[in-house]
C-alpha positions, 0 to 999 in steps of 0.5 A: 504487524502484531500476531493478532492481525495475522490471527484475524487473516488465518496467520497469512494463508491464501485459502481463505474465503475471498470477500465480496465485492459490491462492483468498481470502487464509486466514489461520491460527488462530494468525495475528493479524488483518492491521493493514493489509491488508484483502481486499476493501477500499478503504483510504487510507493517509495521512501527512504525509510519505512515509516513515511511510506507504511504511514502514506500506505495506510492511508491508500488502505483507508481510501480504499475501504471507504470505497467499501472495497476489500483490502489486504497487506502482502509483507513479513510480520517483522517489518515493524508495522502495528496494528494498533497504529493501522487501527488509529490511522481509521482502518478497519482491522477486520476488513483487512487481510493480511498476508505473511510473505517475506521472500521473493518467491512468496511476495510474487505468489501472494500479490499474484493469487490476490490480484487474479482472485478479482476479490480485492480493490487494493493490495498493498505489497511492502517490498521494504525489506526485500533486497533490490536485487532480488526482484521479487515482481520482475517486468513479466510479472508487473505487466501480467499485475497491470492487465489484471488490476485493468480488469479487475479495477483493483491497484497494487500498491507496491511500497518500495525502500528507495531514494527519489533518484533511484530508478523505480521497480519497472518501466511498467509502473503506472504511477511513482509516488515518493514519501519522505519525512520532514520537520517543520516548526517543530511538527512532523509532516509526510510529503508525497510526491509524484515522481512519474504518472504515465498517463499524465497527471500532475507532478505534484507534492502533497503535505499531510501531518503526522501525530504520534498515535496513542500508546504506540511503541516505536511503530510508525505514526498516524497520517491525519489529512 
């Protein structure tokens, strides 16, 4: 993400004057049901590659904030994702924090403090260019985030970089989403699949276009529903 969207957030520092939260995210009678963000939830996002998963993320930040709920964006600034493509996806940059972190112990510490803060309806947390043997939310960890996404009807989404038949970051993820790119008749698509919902929901796949956004240089591509 560029240096100005860190600039916006305090260049990721944690004391910050938290937002305000109008109450669990409502969602109207002629609103659909999110497709990704889900209060109270702890989902993994997986992909093999970050653009399908950083584009299908983007769209749970927007689902989020036209729930009027705060969002934020744990990750490293160099994981390649940009602001102007966030931007051009229909997320508000200004309502969006974002958090500097790159190493185990600063994702851990980050996606904890967001997530106990109450603050937030959704925290992305991109474990894309964290080694799976590092960790960075171990078992205790996710089900200390499940508890308090419960009770703070918050949903971390955790987008991971992993192949649909690899195992997931726990047996306590609520929900596994799977993202990958395909080309048809020469349009782009991002599919995303339900790999696993523990409490019983569809195993579908949902199929949305992808458009270059305007001006991008290399980053990932604008998700249109």
């Amino acid at each position: 993400m560029s240096n100005a969207v860190g600039q916006r957030v305090g260049q990721g520092e944690l004391g910050l004057d938290w937002p305000v939260r109008h109450g669990p995210a409502r969602w109207s009678a002629r609103s659909e049901e999110p497709l990704i963000f889900h209060p109270g939830r702890v989902v993994e996002l997986s992909a093999s590659g970050a653009d399908a998963a950083f584009s299908v993320a983007v769209l749970g930040v927007r689902e989020a904030q036209s729930a009027d709920e705060p969002t934020a964006w744990i990750g490293a600034r160099e994981a390649g994702l940009f602001a102007s493509d966030v931007e051009a996806s229909g997320v508000d940059l200004d309502a969006l924090v974002w958090v500097d972190a790159s190493s185990p112990q600063g994702i851990a510490g980050a996606v904890t403090h967001l997530t106990r803060s109450g603050a937030f309806g959704c925290v992305v947390v991109d474990l894309s260019t964290v080694g799976r043997e590092a960790q960075p939310l171990p078992a205790p960890l996710l089900a200390r985030l499940e508890g308090m996404c419960r009770a703070h009807d918050c949903c971390v989404l955790c987008v991971t970089d992993r192949a649909p038949e690899w195992a997931s970051l726990g047996p306590l993820i609520s929900l596994r989403l799977h993202a990958a790119r395909v080309e048809l008749e020469g349009e782009t698509f991002v599919e995303v699949q339900t790999l696993r919902d523990k409490r019983g929901g569809a195993l579908r796949t949902r199929r949305f276009r992808l458009v270059p956004p305007d001006g991008a240089g290399g980053g990932p591509l604008c998700l249109r529903t």
